[in-house]
C-alpha positions as CSV (number, residue, x, y, z in Angstrom):
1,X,24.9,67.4,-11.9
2,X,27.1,65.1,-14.0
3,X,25.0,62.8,-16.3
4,X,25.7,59.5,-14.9
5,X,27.8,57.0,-17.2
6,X,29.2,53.2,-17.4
7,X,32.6,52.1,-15.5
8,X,34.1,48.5,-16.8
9,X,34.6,46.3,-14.1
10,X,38.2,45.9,-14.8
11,X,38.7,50.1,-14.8
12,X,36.6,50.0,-11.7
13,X,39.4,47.1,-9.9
14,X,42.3,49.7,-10.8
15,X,40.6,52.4,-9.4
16,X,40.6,50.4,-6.2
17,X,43.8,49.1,-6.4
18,X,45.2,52.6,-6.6
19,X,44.0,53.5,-3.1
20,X,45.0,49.8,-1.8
21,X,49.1,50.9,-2.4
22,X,48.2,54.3,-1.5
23,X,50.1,55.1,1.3
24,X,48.8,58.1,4.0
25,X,51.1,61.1,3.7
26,X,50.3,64.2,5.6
27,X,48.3,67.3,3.5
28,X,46.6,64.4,1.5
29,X,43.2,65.0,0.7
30,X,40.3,62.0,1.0
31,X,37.0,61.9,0.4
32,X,33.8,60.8,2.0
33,X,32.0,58.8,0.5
34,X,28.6,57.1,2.4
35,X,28.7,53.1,2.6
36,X,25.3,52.7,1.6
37,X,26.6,54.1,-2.0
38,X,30.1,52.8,-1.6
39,X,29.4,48.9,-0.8
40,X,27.1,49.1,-3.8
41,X,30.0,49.8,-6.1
42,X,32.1,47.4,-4.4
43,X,29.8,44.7,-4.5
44,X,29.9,45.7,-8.3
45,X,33.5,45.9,-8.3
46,X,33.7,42.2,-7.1
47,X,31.8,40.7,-10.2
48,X,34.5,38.0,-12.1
49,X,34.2,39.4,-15.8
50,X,36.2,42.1,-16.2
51,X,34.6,43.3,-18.9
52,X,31.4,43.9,-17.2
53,X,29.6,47.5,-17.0
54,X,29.1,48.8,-13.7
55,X,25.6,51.2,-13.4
56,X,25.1,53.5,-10.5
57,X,23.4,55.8,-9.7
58,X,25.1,59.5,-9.1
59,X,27.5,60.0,-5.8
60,X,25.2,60.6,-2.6
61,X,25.9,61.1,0.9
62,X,22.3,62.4,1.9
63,X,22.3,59.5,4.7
64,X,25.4,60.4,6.4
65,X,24.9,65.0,6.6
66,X,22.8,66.5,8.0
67,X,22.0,71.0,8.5
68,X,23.5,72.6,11.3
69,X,22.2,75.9,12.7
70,X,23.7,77.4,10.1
71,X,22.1,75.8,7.4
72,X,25.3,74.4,6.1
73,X,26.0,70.3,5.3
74,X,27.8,68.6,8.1
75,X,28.6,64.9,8.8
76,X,26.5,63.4,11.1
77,X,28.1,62.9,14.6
78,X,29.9,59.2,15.3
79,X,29.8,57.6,11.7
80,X,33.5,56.8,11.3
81,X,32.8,52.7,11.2
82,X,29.9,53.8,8.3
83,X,31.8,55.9,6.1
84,X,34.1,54.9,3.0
85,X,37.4,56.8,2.2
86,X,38.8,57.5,-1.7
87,X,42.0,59.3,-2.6
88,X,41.4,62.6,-4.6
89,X,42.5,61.3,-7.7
90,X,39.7,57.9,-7.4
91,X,37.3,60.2,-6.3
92,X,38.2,62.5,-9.4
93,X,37.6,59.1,-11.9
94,X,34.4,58.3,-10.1
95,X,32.6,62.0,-10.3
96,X,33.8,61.7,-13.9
97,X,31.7,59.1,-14.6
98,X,28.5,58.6,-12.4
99,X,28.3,62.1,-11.2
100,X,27.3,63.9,-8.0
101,X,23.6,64.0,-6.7
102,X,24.3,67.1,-4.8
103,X,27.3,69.5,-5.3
104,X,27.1,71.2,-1.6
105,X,26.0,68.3,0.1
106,X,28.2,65.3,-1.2
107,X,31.7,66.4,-1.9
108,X,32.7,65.9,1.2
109,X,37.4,66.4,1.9
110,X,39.4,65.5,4.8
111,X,43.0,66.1,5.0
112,X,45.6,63.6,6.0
113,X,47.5,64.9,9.2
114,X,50.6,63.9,11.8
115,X,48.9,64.0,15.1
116,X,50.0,65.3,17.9
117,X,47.1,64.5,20.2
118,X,47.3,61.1,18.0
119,X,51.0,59.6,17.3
120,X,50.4,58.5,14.2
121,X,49.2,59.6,10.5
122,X,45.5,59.1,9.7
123,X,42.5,61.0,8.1
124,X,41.0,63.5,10.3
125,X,37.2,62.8,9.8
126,X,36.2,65.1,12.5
127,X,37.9,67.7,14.4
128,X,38.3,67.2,18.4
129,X,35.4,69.3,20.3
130,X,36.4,70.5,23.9
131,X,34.2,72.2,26.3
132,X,36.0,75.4,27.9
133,X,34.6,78.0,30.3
134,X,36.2,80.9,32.6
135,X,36.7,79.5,35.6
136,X,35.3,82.7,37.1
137,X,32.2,82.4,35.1
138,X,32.0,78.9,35.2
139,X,28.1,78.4,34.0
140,X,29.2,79.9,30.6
141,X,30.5,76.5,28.7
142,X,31.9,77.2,25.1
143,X,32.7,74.5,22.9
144,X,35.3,74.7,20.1
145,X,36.6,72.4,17.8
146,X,40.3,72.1,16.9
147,X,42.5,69.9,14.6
148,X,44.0,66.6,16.8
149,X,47.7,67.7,15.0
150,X,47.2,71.0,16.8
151,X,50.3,71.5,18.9
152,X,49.4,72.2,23.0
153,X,50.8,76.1,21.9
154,X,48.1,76.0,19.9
155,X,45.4,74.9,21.6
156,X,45.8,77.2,23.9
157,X,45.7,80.0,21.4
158,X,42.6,78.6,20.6
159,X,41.3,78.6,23.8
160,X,42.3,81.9,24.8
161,X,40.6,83.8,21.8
162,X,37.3,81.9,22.4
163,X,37.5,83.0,26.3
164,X,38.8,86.8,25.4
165,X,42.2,86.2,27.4
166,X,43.9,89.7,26.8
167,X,47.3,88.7,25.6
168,X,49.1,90.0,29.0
169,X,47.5,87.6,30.8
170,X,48.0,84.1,28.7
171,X,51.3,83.5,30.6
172,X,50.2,83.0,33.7
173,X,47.0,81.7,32.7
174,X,46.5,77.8,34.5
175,X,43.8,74.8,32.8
176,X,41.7,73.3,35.8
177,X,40.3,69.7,35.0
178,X,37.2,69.2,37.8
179,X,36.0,65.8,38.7
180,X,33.6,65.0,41.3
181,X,33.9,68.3,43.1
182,X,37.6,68.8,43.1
183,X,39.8,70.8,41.0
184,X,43.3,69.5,39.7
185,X,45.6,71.9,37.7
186,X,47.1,70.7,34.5
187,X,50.7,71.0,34.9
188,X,52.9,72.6,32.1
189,X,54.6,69.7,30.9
190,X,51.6,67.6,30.8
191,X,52.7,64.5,27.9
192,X,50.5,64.6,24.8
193,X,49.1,61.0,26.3
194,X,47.9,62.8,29.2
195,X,46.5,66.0,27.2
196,X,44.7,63.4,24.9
197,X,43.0,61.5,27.3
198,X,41.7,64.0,29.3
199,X,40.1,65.9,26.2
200,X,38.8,63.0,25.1
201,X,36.8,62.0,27.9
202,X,34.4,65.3,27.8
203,X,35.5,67.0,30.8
204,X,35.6,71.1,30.8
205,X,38.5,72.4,30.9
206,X,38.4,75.6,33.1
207,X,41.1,78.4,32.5
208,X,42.2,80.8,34.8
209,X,44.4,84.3,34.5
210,X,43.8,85.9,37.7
211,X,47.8,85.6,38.5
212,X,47.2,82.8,41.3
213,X,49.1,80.5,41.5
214,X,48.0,76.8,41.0
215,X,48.2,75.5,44.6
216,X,46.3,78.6,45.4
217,X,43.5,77.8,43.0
218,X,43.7,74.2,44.1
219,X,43.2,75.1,47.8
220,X,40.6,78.0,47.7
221,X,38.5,75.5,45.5
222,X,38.7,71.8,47.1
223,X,38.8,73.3,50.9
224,X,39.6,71.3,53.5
225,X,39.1,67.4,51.9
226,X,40.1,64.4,52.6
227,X,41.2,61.5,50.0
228,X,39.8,64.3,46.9
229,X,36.2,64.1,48.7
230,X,34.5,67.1,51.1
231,X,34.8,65.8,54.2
232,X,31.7,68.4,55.4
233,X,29.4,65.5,52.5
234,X,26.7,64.0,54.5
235,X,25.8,60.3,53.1
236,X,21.9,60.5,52.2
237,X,22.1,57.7,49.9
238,X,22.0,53.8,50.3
239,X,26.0,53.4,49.7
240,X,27.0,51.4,46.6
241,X,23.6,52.3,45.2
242,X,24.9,54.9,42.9
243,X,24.4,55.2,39.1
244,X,27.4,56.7,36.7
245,X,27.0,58.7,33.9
246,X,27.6,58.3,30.7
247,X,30.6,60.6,29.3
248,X,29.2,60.1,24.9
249,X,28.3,56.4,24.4
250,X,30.4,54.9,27.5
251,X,28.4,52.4,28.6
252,X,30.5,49.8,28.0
253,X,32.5,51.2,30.6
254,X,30.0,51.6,33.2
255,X,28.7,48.5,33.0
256,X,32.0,46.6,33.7
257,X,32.9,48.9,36.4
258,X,29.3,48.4,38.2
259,X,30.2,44.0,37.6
260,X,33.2,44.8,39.6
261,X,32.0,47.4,42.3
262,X,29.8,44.4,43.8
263,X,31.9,42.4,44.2
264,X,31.9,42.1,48.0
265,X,36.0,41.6,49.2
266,X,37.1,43.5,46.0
267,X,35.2,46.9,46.6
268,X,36.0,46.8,50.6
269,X,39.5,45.9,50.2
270,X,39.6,49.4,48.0
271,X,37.0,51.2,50.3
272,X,38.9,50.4,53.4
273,X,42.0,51.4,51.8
274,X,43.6,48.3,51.9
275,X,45.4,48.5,48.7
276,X,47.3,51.6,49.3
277,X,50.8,49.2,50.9
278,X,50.4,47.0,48.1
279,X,50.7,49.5,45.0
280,X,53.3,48.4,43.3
281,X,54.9,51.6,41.3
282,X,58.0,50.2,39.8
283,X,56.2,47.3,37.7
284,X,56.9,48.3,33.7
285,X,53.5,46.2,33.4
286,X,51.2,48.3,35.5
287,X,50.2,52.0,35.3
288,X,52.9,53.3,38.2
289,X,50.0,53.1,40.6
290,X,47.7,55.6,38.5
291,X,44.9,52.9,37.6
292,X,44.7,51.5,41.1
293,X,44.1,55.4,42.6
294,X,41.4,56.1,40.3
295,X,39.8,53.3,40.5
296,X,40.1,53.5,44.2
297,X,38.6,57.1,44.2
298,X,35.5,56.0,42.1
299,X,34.7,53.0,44.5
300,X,34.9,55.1,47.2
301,X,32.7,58.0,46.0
302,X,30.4,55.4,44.3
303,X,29.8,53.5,48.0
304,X,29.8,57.1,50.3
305,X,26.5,57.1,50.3
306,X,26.7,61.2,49.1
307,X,25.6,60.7,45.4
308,X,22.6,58.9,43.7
309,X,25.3,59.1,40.4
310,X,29.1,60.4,39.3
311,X,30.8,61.3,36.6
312,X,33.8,58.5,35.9
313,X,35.7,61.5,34.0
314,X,39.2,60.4,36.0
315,X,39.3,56.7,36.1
316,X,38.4,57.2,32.0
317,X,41.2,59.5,31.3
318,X,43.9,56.9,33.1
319,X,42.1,54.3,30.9
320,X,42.6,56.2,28.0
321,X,46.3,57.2,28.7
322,X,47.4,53.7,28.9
323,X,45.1,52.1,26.5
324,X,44.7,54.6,23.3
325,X,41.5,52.5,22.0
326,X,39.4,53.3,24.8
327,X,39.5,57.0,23.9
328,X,36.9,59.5,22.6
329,X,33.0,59.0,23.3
330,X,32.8,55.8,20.7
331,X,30.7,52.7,22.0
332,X,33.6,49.4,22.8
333,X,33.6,46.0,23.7
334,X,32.9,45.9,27.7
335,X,35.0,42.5,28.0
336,X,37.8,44.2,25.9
337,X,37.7,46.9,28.8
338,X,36.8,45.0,31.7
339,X,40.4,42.8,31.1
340,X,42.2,45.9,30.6
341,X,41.1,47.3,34.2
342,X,41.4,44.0,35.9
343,X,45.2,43.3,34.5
344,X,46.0,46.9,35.0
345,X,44.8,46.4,38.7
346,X,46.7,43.1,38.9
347,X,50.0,44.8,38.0
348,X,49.7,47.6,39.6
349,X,49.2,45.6,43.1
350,X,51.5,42.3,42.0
351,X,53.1,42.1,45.4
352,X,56.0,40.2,43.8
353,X,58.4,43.5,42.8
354,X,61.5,41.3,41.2
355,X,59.6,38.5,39.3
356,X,61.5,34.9,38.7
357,X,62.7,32.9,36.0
358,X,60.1,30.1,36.0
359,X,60.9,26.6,33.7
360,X,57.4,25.3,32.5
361,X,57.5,21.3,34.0
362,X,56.1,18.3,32.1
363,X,53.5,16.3,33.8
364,X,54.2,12.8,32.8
365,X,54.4,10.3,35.5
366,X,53.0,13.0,37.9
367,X,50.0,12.9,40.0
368,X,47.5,15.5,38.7
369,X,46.5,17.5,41.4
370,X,50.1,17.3,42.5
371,X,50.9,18.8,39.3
372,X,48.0,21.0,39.5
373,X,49.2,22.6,42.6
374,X,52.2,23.1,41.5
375,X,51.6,24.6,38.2
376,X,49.4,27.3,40.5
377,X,52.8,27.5,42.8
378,X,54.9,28.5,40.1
379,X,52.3,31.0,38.5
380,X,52.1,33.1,42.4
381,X,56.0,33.1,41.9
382,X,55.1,35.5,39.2
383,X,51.6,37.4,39.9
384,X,50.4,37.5,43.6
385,X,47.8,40.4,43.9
386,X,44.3,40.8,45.3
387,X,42.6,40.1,41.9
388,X,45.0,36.8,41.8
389,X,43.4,35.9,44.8
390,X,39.8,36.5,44.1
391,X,40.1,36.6,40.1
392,X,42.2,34.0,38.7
393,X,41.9,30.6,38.3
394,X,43.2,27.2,36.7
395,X,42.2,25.5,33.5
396,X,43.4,21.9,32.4
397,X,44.0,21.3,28.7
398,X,44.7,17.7,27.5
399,X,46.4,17.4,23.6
400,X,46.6,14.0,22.4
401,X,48.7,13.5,19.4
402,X,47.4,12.0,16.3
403,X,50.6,10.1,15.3
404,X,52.2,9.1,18.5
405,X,48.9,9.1,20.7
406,X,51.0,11.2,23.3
407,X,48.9,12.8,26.1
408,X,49.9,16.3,27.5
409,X,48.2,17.5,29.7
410,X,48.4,21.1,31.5
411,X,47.4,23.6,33.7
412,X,47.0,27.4,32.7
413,X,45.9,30.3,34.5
414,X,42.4,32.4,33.5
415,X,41.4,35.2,34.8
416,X,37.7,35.2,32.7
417,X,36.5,32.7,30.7
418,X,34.5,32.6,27.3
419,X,31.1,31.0,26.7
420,X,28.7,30.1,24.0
421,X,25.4,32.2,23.6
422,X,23.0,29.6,22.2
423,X,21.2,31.3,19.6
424,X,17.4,32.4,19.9
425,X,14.9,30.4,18.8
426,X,13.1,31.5,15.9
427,X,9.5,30.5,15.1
428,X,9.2,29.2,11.3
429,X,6.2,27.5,9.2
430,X,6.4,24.5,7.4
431,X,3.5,22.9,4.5
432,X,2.6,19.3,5.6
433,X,1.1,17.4,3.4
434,X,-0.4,14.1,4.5
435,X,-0.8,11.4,2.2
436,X,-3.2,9.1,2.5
437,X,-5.9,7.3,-0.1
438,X,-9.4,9.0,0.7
439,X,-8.1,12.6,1.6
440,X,-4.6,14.1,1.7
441,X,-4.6,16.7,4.5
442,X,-2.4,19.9,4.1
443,X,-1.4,22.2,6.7
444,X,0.6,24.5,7.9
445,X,2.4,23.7,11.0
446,X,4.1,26.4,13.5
447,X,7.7,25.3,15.2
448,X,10.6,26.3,16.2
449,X,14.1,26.1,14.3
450,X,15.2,23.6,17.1
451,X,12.1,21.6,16.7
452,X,13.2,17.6,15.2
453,X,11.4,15.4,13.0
454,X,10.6,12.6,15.7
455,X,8.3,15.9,17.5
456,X,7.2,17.1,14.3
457,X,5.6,12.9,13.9
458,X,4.3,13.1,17.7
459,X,1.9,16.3,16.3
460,X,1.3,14.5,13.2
461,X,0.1,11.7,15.5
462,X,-1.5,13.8,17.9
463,X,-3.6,15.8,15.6
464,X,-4.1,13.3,12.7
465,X,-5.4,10.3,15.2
466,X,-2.5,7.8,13.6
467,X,-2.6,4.3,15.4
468,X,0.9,4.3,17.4
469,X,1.1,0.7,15.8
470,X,1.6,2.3,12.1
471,X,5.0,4.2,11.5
472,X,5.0,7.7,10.1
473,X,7.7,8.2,7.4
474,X,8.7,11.8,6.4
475,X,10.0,13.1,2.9
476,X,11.3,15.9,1.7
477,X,9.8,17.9,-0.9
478,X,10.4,15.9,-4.3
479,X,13.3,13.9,-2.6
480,X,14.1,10.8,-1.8
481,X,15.5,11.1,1.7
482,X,13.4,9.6,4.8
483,X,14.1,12.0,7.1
484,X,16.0,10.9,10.3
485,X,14.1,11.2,13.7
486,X,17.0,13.3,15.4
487,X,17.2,15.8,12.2
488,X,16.5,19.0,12.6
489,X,13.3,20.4,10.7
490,X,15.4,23.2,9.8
491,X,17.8,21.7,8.0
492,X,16.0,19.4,6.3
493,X,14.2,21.9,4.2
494,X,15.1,21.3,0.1
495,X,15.7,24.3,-2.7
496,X,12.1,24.0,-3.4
497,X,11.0,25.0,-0.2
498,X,9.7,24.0,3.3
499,X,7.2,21.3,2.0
500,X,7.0,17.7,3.7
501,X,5.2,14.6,2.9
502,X,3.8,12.0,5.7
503,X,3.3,8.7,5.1
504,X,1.7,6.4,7.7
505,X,2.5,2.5,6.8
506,X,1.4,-0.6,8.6
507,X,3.8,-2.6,10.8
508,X,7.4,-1.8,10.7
509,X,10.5,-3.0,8.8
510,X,13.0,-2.3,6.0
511,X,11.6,0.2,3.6
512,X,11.5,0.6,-0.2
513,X,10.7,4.2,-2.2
514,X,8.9,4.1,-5.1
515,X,9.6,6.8,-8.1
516,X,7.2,7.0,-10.8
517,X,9.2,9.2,-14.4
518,X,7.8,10.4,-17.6
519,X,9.4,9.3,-20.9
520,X,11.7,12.2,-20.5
521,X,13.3,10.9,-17.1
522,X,11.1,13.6,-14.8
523,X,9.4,13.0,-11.6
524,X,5.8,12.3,-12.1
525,X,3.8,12.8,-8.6
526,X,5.9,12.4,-5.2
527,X,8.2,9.6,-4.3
528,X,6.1,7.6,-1.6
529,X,7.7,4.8,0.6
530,X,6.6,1.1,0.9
531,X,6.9,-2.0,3.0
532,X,9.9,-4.1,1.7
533,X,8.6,-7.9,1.2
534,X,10.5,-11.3,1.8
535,X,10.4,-11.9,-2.1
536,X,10.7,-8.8,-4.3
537,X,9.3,-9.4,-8.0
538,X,7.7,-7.2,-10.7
539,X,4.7,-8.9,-9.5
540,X,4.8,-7.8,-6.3
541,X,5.0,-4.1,-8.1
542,X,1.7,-4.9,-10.3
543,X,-0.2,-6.4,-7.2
544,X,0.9,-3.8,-4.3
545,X,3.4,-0.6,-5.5
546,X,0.2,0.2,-8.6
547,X,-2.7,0.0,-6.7
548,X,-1.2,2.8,-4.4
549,X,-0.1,5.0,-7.1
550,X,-3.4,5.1,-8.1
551,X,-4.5,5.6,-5.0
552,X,-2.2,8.6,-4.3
553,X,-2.1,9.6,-7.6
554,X,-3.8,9.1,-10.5
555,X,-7.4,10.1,-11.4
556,X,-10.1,7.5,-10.7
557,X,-12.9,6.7,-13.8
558,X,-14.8,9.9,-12.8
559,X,-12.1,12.1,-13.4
560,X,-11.2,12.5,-9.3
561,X,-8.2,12.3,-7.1
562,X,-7.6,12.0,-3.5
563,X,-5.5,15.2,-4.0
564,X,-8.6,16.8,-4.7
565,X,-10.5,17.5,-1.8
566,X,-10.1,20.1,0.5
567,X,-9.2,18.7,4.1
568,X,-11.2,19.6,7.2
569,X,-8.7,18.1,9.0
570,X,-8.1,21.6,11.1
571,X,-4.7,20.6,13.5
572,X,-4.7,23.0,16.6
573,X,-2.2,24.4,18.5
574,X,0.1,26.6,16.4
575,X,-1.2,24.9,13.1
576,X,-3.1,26.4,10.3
577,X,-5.6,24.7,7.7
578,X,-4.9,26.1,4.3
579,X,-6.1,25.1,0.8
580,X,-4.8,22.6,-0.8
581,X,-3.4,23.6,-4.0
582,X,-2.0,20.5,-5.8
583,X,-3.8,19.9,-9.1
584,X,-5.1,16.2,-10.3
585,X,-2.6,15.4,-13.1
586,X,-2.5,11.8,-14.0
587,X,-4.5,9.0,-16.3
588,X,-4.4,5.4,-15.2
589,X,-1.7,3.7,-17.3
590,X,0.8,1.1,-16.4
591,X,4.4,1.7,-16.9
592,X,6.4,0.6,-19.3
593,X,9.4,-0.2,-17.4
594,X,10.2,-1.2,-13.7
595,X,13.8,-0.7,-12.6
596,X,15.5,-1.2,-9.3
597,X,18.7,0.7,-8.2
598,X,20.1,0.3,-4.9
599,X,22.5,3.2,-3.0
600,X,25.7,3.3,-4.9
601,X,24.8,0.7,-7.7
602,X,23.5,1.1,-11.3
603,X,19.8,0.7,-11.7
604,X,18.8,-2.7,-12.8
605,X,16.0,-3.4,-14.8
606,X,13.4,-6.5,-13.4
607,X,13.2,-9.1,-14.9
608,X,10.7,-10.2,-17.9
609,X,9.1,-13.1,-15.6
610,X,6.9,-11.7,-13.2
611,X,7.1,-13.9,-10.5
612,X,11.2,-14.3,-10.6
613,X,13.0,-12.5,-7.6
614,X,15.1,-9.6,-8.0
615,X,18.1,-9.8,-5.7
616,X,18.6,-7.2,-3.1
617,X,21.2,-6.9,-0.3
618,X,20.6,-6.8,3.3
619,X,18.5,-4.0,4.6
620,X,20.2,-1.1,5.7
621,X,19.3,0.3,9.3
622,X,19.3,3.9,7.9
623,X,20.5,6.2,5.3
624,X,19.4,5.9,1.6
625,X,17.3,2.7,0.9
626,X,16.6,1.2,-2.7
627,X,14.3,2.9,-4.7
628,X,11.7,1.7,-7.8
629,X,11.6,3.6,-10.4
630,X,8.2,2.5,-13.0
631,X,8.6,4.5,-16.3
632,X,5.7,5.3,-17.9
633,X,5.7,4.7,-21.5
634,X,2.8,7.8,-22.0
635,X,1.8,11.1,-20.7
């Protein structure tokens, strides 16, 4: 193992910047690199001073391999989305300097190919696995694993060496896909599309080199059926009652196909065979009929009443011919698919074969359900199908310009419609701490993030036994915002953490808040809030603002403080007594200064004669209210 070593931030940007420009050229070879490791470093990489020193530790990928029966390292199955990719030569710098853990285990390659199976040029993280058996030994399943740029030629080479095929015999040899008890031959000049989706979806592929000839395997092996279903299948389950499996993690899939098999007129429409005049084959929008048949055959097997589940194998391998994304055994979005299928049934049933030219019309000076109607009018010129009917339907939009005032309103079609998940509720704590002259009572109290301020007061005034004549005024923790009665708790929390003080004041009215600072301009004990009087003087501050302070506050003669004692005060319900912490801290003095500043104007100092009025403006209705700060000359 490589000692590990320091990488500058700015190397460490270069590195990634060479892989960024890097364009994907087949025989390339990438490595693997885990994303627990990999984020790390980029995380690093993403720090402003280039002249920084990245540390990490050596390279690891212990959380993405595992053994297989052969005791060797292989990636864990279905990790693509958790794996990070670096070009030989980046990979190269980064071994250089912060070494490998594990030689075996963590130098993982891939190589760059041209797909064939895939039409495009991509790293092949793992190979494609296909199950194969003999169709005349067909409880003997093999599965082998070949490159997705294979050719078909070679697949099949593949195929036949696993199976044994002697050479004479390949020629004539046929591929058998089965689905729900019938048997469909894979015709020679099956398109790459059609090869892909089928080997994606999991199904065996049986092979046979007897010499028959396809229609005669076909026939000797479905019987006599009717619509790709025995016809001698005796229904001994409650139709439409019928679970599907999953083919690797597609239940995505199943669940939007189970939405749509109940619904009522959709499924019997398909059951009763209703669609089969309507397919509509020449539509360049639609899947020549080939969605709209498999679909059909799965509704029809789901609600015969024959099976208690069934494998959607076809229906999945149309999917994935017409939609690429919706190959392979990954887990996908189940809206993403469910629009897919219900568009691809749409066009493949739009009764209109030779759509229309339609001109969009303005609204203005029309009546709106006249205008309504005829927007929906013009929208069946173009798509007129059975999910039309039973699917789609009509949202109105209205835009009104900002500079003219213009209103436009319109009508479009939907066919599914998007709506908000609230989020959960989460249960969180927050430290009351309620001020009052004999005994301050602290407590934890247990809400949700949803709860407001006026419900955290009705338990303050519930538990606490407040008068409904006094008003409870909240604070934040060393702040000096009264805390709005529609507020969420939640948000109202402060970087010093989710602490509130309660204040319970006499009467109502306009408020003041009173701040009491040290020489050196910091807070000394908690800002507390006051009535505001007719006449506001320093004497007023003296006679009424003081006495509290020391109340709150300040040690008494003896060397106490309300803050002292430990409340008994034991709220119920969710809330939880703890001890108070908060330390006496203060000597009786008076301050040295009194100042007034109001929101948005410079602080003012009172006047020198007590009893002289300091102005103040109207009182404001909510918001930030004037404040007192009394500076104290002393520690």
């Amino acid at each position: 193992m490589t000692s590990p070593k320091k990488l500058k931030v700015q190397d460490a940007k270069q590195l990634l910047e060479m892989d960024r420009v890097l364009r994907l050229h087949e025989g390339q070879i990438w490595y693997v690199i885990s994303n627990t490791w990999w984020k790390e470093f980029l995380s690093n990489a993403e720090l402003a001073d280039g002249d920084a020193v990245i540390e990490m530790p050596p390279i690891s990928n212990k959380d993405v391999v595992e053994k297989n029966s052969e005791d060797q390292y292989v990636l864990k199955p279905n990790l693509s989305g958790s794996l990070g990719f670096v070009s030989d030569a980046v990979f190269a710098n980064l071994r250089s300097v912060f070494g490998i853990e594990d030689e075996e285990r963590d130098v993982i390659s891939r190589k760059v190919v041209k797909g064939m199976l895939r039409d495009e040029t991509f790293i092949e993280v793992y190979p494609l696995q296909i199950k194969i058996a003999n169709y005349n030994n067909k409880e003997v399943v093999f599965t082998i694993e070949v490159s997705q740029a294979a050719t078909i030629d070679k697949i099949r080479e593949i195929v036949f060496d696993q199976l044994k095929i002697e050479e004479q015999y390949r020629n004539g040899a046929h591929f058998l896909i089965e689905e729900k008890g019938r048997y469909d031959c894979l015709p020679d000049t099956v398109s790459y599309a059609k090869l892909s989706a089928i080997l994606h979806s999991g199904a065996i592929v049986y092979v046979d080199a007897s010499g028959a000839t396809s229609e005669e395997l076909v026939a000797a092996q479905n019987g006599t059926t009717r619509g790709g279903r025995f016809s001698e299948r005796v229904a001994s389950y409650q139709k439409g009652l019928c679970g599907l499996q999953n083919l690797g993690n597609t239940c995505f899939m199943n669940s939007a196909i189970q939405c749509l098999s109940n619904v009522p007129e959709l499924t019997e429409y398909f059951i009763n065979d209703e669609y089969y005049d309507e397919i509509n084959t020449t539509n360049p929008l639609g899947t020549h009929g080939r969605l709209v048949k498999a679909y059909a055959e799965l509704l029809k097997d789901m609600w015969s009443g024959c099976s208690s589940s069934v494998r959607p194998c076809h229906l999945k391998c149309v999917i994935g011919e017409f939609a690429p994304r919706f190959n392979g055994y990954a887990q996908q979005d189940s809206q993403e698919l469910t629009a897919f299928l219900l568009d691809g049934l749409h066009e493949d049933l739009n009764r209109i074969k030779n759509k229309p030219y339609v001109e969009e019309k303005e609204m203005e000076g029309r009546d709106e359900a006249q205008a309504a109607r005829e927007a929906w009018q013009d929208y069946k010129k173009r798509n007129d199908s059975i999910i039309v009917d039973l699917l789609h339907g009509q949202l109105k939009s209205t835009l009104t310009c900002n500079v003219c005032s213009k209103i436009s309103i319109k009508f479009d079609p939907f066919c599914y419609l998007s709506l908000p998940i609230p989020a959960k509720e989460r249960q969180v704590k927050s430290t009351i701490n309620f001020v009052r002259k004999d005994k301050w009572a602290k407590f934890l109290l247990t809400h949700t993030n949803k709860t407001t301020i006026l419900q955290l007061k009705d338990v303050l005034r519930q538990h606490l036994k407040i008068p409904p004549q006094m008003e409870i005024v909240l604070l934040t923790y060393f702040s000096s915002d009264i805390l709005e009665d529609d507020k969420l708790v939640g948000t109202s929390y402060n970087n010093i953490g989710k602490q509130f003080y309660a204040y319970a004041l006499d009467g109502c009215g306009p408020l003041l808040l009173v701040e009491n600072r040290k020489p050196n301009s910091s807070l000394l004990g908690n800002v507390f809030p006051v009535r505001r009087p007719e006449k506001l003087t320093k004497q007023f501050v003296f006679d009424s603002i003081l006495p509290l302070c020391r109340d709150y506050f300040w040690r008494t003669d003896a060397g106490t403080s309300a803050m002292d004692t430990n409340v008994k005060d034991s709220p119920k319900q969710g809330e939880e007594p703890i001890e108070d912490g908060i330390k006496p801290q203060y000597s009786q003095v008076n301050p040295d200064e009194i100042a007034l500043q109001e929101p948005n104007l410079m602080l003012q100092e009172f006047p020198d004669d007590p009893d002289e009025e300091m102005p103040l403006s109207l009182p404001y209705d909510g918001g930030p209210v004037p404040k007192i700060y009394a500076h104290m000359g002393r520690e």
